[in-house]
C-alpha positions in Angstrom: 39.6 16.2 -55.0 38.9 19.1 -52.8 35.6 19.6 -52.1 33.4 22.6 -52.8 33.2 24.9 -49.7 30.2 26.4 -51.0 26.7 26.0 -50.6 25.2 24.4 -54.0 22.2 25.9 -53.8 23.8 29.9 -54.6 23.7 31.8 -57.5 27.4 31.5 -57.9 29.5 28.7 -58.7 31.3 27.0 -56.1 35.1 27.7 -55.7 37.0 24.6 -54.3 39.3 25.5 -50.8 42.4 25.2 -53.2 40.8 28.0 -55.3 40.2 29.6 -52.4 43.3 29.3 -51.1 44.4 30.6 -54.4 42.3 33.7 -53.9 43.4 34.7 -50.7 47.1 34.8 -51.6 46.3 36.9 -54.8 44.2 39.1 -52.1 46.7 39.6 -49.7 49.8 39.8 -52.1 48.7 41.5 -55.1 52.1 43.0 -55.3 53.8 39.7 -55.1 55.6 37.7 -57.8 52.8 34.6 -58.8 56.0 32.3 -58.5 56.4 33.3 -55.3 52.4 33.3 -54.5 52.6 29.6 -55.6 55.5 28.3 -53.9 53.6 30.0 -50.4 50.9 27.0 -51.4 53.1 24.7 -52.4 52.3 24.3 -55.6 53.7 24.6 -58.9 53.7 28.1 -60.8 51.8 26.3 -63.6 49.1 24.9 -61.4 48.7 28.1 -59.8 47.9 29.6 -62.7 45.5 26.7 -63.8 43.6 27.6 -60.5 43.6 31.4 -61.5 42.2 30.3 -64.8 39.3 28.1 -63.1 38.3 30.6 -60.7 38.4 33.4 -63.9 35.8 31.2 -65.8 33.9 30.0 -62.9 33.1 33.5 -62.2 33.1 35.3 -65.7 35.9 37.7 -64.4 39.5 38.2 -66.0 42.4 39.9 -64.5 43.6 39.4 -60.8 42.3 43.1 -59.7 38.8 42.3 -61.1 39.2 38.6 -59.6 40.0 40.0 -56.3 36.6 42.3 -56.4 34.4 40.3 -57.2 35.2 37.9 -54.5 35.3 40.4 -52.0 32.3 41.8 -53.7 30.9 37.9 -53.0 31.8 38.2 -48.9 34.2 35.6 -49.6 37.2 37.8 -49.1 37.5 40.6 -46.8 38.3 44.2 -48.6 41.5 44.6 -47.4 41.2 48.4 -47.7 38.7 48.6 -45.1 41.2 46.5 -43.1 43.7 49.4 -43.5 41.8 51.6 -42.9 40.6 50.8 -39.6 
């Protein structure tokens, strides 16, 4: 099983680097078809959406957008609008 990446000690629950993983594609692709997201990880459509579903109660946040913030919000993504910006 992957392992938690991280620290146990903080306030919020650890995301696996699959989960992760997850997240970043939903960051970088929100646009993008989730069967296309999950093929990109090699990985089932199903058990992509598992991982979205584990990551949604892990963090007590439903809906991709509101996923996506509050991970960013966490410094575990970087906000991709500041990236366009410049």
């Amino acid at each position: 099983m992957a392992r938690a990446i991280f620290e146990q000690g903080s306030h919020e629950p650890d995301l696996t680097v699959r989960e992760m993983q997850v997240m970043r594609v939903l960051h970088e692709s929100t646009k993008v078809n989730r069967k296309l997201l999950a093929q990109r990880l090699g990985m089932s459509y199903h058990t992509f959406n598992v991982h979205v579903r584990n990551i949604s109660e892990k963090l007590e946040v439903f809906g991709v957008t509101a996923l996506v913030r509050r991970c960013v919000e966490l410094g575990w993504l970087e906000d991709s609008a500041l990236l366009v910006r410049g």
